[in-house]
C-alpha positions as CSV (number, residue, x, y, z in Angstrom):
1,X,-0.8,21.3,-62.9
2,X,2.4,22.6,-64.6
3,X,5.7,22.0,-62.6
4,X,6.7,25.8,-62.1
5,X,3.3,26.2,-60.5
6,X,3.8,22.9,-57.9
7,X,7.3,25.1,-57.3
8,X,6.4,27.6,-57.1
9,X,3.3,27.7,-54.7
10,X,4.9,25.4,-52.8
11,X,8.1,27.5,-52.5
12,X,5.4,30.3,-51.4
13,X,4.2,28.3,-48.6
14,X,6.9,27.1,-47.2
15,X,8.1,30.7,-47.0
16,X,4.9,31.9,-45.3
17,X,4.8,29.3,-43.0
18,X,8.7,29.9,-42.0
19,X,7.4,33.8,-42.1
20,X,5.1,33.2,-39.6
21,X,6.9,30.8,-37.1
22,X,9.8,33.7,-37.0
23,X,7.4,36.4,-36.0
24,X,6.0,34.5,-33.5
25,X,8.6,33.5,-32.0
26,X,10.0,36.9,-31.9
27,X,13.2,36.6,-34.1
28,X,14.4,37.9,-37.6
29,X,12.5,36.2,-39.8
30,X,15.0,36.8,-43.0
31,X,16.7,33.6,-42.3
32,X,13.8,32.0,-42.0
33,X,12.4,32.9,-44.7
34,X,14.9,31.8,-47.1
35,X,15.6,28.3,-44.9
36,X,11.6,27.6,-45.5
37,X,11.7,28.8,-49.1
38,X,15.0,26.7,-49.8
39,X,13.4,23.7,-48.3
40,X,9.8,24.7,-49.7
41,X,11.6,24.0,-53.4
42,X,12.9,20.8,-53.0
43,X,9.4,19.6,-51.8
44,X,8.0,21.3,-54.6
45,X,10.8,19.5,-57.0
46,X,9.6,16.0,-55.6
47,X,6.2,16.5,-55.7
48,X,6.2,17.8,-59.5
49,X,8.9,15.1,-60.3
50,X,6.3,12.7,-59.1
51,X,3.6,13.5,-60.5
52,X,4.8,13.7,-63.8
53,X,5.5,10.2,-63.5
């Protein structure tokens, strides 16, 4: 896999998943959104750093 796609689907993810702990938990889920997204890069970064390697 290219490393914009291990970024960029993991970015994705991490977004939905922060997307869908914020509605459920009845809040605004813009700052979660970005938190998980933020955070959903750097995993991405690792993982395509690693397996480049």
């Amino acid at each position: 896999m290219k490393e914009k796609t291990i970024v960029s689907v993991s970015t994705l993810l991490a977004s939905l998943l922060a997307y869908w702990y914020a509605r459920s938990a009845k809040k605004d889920a813009v700052p979660y959104v970005m938190l998980g997204g933020f955070i959903g890069s750097i995993i991405g970064e690792t993982l395509a750093e690693r397996s480049t390697t």
